[in-house]
C-alpha positions in Angstrom: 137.4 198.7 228.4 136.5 202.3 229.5 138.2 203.8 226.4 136.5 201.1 223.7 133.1 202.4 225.6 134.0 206.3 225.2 134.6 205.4 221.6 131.4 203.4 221.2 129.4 206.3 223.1 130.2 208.8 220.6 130.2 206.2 217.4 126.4 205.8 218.6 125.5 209.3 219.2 126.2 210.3 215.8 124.1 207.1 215.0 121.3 207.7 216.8 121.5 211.5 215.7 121.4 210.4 211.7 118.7 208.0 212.1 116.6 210.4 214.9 116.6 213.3 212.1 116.4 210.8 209.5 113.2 209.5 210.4 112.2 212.9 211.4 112.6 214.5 208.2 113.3 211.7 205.2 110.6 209.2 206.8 108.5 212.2 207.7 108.3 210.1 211.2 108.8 213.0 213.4 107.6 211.2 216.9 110.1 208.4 216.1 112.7 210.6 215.1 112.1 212.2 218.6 112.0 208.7 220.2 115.6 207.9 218.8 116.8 211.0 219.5 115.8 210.3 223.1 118.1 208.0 223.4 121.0 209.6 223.5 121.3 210.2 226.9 121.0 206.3 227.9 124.3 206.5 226.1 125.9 208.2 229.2 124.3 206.8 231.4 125.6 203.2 230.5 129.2 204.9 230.4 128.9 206.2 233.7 127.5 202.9 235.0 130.1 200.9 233.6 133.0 203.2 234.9 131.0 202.7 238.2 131.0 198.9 237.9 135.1 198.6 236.6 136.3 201.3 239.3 134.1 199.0 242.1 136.0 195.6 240.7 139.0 197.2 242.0 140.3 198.5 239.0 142.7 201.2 239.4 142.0 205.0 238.6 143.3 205.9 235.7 143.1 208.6 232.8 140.5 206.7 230.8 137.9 207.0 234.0 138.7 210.8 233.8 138.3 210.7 230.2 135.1 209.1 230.5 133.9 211.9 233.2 134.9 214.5 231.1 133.2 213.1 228.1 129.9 213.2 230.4 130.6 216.1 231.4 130.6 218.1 227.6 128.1 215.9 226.5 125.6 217.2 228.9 126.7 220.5 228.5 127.4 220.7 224.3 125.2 217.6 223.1 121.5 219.7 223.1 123.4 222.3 221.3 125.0 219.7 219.0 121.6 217.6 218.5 120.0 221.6 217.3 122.8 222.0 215.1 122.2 218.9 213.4 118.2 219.4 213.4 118.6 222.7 211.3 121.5 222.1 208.9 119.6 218.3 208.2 116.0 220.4 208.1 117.9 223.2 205.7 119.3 220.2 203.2 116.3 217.6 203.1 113.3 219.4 203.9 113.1 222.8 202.2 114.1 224.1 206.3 115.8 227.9 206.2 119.9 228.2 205.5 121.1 227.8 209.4 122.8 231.1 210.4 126.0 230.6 211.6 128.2 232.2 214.3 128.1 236.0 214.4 131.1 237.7 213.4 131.5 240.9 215.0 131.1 243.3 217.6 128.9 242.6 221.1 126.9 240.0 219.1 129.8 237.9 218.8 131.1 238.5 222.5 127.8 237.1 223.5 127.9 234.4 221.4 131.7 233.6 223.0 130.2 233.8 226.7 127.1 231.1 225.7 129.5 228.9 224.8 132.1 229.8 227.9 129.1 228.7 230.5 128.4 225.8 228.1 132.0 224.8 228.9 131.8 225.7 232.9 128.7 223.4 232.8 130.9 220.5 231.6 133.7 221.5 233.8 131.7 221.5 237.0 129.9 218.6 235.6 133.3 216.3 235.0 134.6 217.8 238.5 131.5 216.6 240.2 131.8 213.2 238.7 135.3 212.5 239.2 135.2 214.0 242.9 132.3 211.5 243.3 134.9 208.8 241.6 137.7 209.6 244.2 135.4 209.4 246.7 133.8 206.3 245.6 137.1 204.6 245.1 138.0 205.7 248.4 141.3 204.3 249.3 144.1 204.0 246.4 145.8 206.0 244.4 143.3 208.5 242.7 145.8 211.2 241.5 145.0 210.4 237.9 141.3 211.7 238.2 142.2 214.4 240.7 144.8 215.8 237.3 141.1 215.6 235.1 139.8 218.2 237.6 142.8 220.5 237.0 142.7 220.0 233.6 138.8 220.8 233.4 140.2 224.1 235.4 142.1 225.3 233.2 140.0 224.7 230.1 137.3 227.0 231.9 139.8 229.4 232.3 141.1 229.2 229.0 137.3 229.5 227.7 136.5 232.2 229.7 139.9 234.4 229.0 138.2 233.6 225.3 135.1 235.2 225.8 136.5 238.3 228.0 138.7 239.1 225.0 135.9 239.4 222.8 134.1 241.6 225.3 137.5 243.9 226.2 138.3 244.2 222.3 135.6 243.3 219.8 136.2 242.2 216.8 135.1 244.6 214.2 133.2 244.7 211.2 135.5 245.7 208.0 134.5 249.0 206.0 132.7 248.5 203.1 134.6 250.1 199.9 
C-alpha cells in the first residue's frame, strides 16, 4: 500500500503543480493558483500518516516505509526549489515571464551553485534519518533493519553529494577560450 501511496504522492504533486501555475498564470487566478499550490504539502503529510497507521497495525518494516521517509525527506528539502522552477519556466512560456537562467557553468559560481544543492540534499538526509529513527523507535520491538539500511543509504548520498560540491570547489570547472 505504502508504495501505491509514494506513487500517488508524486502523480499529484505534479498535478497540483500544473493546475497551481495554471490558474496562476493561464486563468490569471493568482490567489487560487497559490491556494493549490498550498497543497502540496498535505500530500506528505497523508504519506507520513498512513506509513504511521500501517507500521502501528503491526505491519512489518520494510523498504517501502524507508522509501516513503526518504521521499519526505527530498521533498521538503527539493520540492520549494522544484515548485520555483516550475513557476519561472511556466511564467517564461505563458505569460511573457523572462527566459529562466539555468545552472552556471563555470568557475566559483558553479561551486556555489554545487554546495546549495549539497545542503539541499543534507536537509533531506537528516530529514529521512529523523523520520525513520522516529519509525524504529515507534515500531519498537521487531525487526527494523530494513529502515535502519535507509539511514545508511541517506549517508552515503550526503557524502556522495558533498564529495560533488568539494570537487567543484578544489578544481573548478573552467570557462573555454574564446577563438
Amino acid at each position: 500500500m505504502v508504495v501505491t501511496l509514494i506513487i500517488a504522492c508524486e502523480v499529484a504533486f505534479w498535478v497540483l503543480l500544473a493546475a497551481g501555475l495554471s490558474l496562476r498564470y493561464l486563468a490569471r487566478r493568482p490567489r487560487a493558483g497559490v491556494a493549490v499550490l498550498l497543497c502540496e504539502p498535505l500530500l506528505e503529510v497523508v504519506l507520513l500518516a498512513a506509513t504511521a497507521v500501517e507500521l502501528r497495525r503491526g505491519a512489518e518494516p520494510g523498504w517501502a516505509h524507508g522509501l516513503a521517509a526518504v521521499y519526505i525527506g527530498f521533498t521538503v528539502a527539493y520540492g520549494h526549489s522544484m515548485i520555483t522552477w516550475a513557476d519561472r519556466h511556466f511564467a517564461h512560456r505563458f505569460a511573457g515571464g523572462a527566459k529562466p537562467a539555468g545552472p552556471p557553468k563555470y568557475g566559483a559560481a558553479r561551486a556555489a551553485h554545487e554546495w546549495r544543492l549539497c545542503v539541499r540534499t543534507l536537509v533531506a538526509a537528516a530529514v529521512a534519518a529523523g523520520l525513520l529513527q522516529a519509525a524504529i523507535v515507534y515500531v519498537g520491538e521487531g525487526d527494523t533493519s530494513t529502515l535502519a539500511q535507509w539511514q545508511g543509504r541517506m549517508a552515503v548520498a550526503a557524502g556522495v553529494h558533498t564529495l560533488i560540491a568539494l570537487s567543484y570547489t578544489l578544481r573548478p570547472k573552467k570557462e573555454p577560450a574564446t577563438r
